[in-house]
GUDOGU-849063 format. One record per residue (C-alpha): residue in three letters; z, x, y. Coordinates in steps of 0.02 Angstrom, whole numbers. Layout:
% residues N
<r residuo="ALA" Z="Z" X="X" Y="Y"/>
...
This chain:
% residues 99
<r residuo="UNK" Z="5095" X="4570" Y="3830"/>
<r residuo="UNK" Z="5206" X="4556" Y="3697"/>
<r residuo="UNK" Z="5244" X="4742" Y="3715"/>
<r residuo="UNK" Z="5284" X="4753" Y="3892"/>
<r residuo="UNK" Z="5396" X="4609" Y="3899"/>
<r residuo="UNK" Z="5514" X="4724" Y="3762"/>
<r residuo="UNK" Z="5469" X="4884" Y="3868"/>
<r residuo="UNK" Z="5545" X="4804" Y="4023"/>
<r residuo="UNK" Z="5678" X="4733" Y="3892"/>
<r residuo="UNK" Z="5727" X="4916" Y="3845"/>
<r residuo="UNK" Z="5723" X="4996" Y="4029"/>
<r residuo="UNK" Z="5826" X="4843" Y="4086"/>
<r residuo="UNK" Z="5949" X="4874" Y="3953"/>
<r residuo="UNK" Z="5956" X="5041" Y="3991"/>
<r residuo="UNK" Z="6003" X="5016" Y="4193"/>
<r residuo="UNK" Z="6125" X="4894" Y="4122"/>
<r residuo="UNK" Z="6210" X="5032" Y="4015"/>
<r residuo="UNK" Z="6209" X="5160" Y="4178"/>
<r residuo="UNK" Z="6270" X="5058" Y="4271"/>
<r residuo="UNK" Z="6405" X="4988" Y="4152"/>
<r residuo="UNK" Z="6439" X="5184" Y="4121"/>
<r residuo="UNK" Z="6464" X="5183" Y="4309"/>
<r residuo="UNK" Z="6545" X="5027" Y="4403"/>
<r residuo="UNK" Z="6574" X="5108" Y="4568"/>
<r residuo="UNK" Z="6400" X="5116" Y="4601"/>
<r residuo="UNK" Z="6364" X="5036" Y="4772"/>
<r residuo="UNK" Z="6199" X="4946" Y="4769"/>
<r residuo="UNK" Z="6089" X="5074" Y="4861"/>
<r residuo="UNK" Z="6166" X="5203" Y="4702"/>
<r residuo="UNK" Z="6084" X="5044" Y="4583"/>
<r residuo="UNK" Z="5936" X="5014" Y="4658"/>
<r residuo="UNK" Z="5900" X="5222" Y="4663"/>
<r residuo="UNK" Z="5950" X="5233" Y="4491"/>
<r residuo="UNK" Z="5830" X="5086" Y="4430"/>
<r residuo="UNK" Z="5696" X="5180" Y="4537"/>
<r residuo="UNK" Z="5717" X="5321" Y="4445"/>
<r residuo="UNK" Z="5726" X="5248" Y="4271"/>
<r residuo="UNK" Z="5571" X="5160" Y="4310"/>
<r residuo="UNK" Z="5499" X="5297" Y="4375"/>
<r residuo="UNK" Z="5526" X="5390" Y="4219"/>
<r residuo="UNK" Z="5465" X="5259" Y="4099"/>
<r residuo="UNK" Z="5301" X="5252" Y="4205"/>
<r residuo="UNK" Z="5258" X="5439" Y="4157"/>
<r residuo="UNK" Z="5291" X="5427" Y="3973"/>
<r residuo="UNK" Z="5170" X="5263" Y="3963"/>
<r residuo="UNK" Z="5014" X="5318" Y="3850"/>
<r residuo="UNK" Z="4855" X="5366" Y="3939"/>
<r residuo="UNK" Z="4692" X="5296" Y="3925"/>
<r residuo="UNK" Z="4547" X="5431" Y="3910"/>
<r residuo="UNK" Z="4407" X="5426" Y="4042"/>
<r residuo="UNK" Z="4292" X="5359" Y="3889"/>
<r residuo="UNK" Z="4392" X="5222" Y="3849"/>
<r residuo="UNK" Z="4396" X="5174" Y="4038"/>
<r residuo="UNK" Z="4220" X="5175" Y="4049"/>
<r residuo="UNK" Z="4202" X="5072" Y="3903"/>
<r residuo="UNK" Z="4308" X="4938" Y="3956"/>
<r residuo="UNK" Z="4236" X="4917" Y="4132"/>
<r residuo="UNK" Z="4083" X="4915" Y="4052"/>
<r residuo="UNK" Z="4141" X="4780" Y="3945"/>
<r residuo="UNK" Z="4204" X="4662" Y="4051"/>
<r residuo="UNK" Z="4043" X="4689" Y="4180"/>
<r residuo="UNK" Z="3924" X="4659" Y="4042"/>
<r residuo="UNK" Z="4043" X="4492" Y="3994"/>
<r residuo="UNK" Z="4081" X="4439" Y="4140"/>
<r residuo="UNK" Z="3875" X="4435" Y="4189"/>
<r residuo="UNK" Z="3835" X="4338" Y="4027"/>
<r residuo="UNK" Z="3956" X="4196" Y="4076"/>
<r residuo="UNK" Z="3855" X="4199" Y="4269"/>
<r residuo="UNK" Z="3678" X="4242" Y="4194"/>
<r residuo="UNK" Z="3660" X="4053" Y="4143"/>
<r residuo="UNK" Z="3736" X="3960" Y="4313"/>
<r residuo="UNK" Z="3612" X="4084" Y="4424"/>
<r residuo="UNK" Z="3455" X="4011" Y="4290"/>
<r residuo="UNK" Z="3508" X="3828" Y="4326"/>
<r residuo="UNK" Z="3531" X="3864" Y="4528"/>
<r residuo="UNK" Z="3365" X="3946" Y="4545"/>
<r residuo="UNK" Z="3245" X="3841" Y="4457"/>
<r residuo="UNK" Z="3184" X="3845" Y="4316"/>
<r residuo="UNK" Z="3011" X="3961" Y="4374"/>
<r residuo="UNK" Z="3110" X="4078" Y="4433"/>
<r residuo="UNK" Z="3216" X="4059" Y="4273"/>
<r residuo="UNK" Z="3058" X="4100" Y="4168"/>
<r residuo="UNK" Z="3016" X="4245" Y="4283"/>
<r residuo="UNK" Z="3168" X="4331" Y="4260"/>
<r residuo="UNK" Z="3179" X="4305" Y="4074"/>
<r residuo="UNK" Z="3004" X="4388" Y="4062"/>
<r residuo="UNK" Z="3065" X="4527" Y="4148"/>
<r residuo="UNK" Z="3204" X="4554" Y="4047"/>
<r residuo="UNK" Z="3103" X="4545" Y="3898"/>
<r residuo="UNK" Z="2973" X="4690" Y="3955"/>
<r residuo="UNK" Z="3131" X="4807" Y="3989"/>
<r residuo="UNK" Z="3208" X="4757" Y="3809"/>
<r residuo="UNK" Z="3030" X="4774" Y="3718"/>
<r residuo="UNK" Z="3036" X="4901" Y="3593"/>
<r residuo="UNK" Z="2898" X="5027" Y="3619"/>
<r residuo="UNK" Z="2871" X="5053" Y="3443"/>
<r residuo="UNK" Z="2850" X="4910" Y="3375"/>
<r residuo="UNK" Z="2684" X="4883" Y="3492"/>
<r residuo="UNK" Z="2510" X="4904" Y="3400"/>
């Protein structure tokens, strides 16, 4: 967060600077010119890669179910809790640890 707030720190002092360079600019010259300096900061901003998108979705699905996971137990009862958990449990067993 940190790091945008100076990012937009730096491309505001930068519009500043144009349009100090230039003070005949009408407004519909500064707004185009802020456009375009935003525009340009956009397309150098890093890149994620495609596995470090999938990661983080996955990460914040997997979170955000183990914060719902324990309301959905208490709303459903606490069979259907126990059924549930016993399902889980046959997809997490370890085949070879069985005898």
């Amino acid at each position: 967060m940190a790091n945008a707030l100076a990012n937009d720190a730096l491309i505001q002092q930068e519009i500043d600077q144009q349009v100090i360079q230039n003070p005949k600019l009408s407004f519909a010259q500064k707004k185009l010119l802020r456009k375009s300096i935003l525009k340009a900061s956009v397309a150098n901003a890093p890149k994620n890669s495609s596995f470090q998108t999938i990661l983080s979705v996955s990460n914040t699905m997997v979170g955000s179910s183990l914060l719902v996971i324990p309301v959905l137990f208490q709303q459903s009862g606490i069979l259907s809790a126990l059924i549930v958990a016993l399902i889980f449990d046959l997809f997490t067993i370890d085949g070879s640890q069985q005898t």
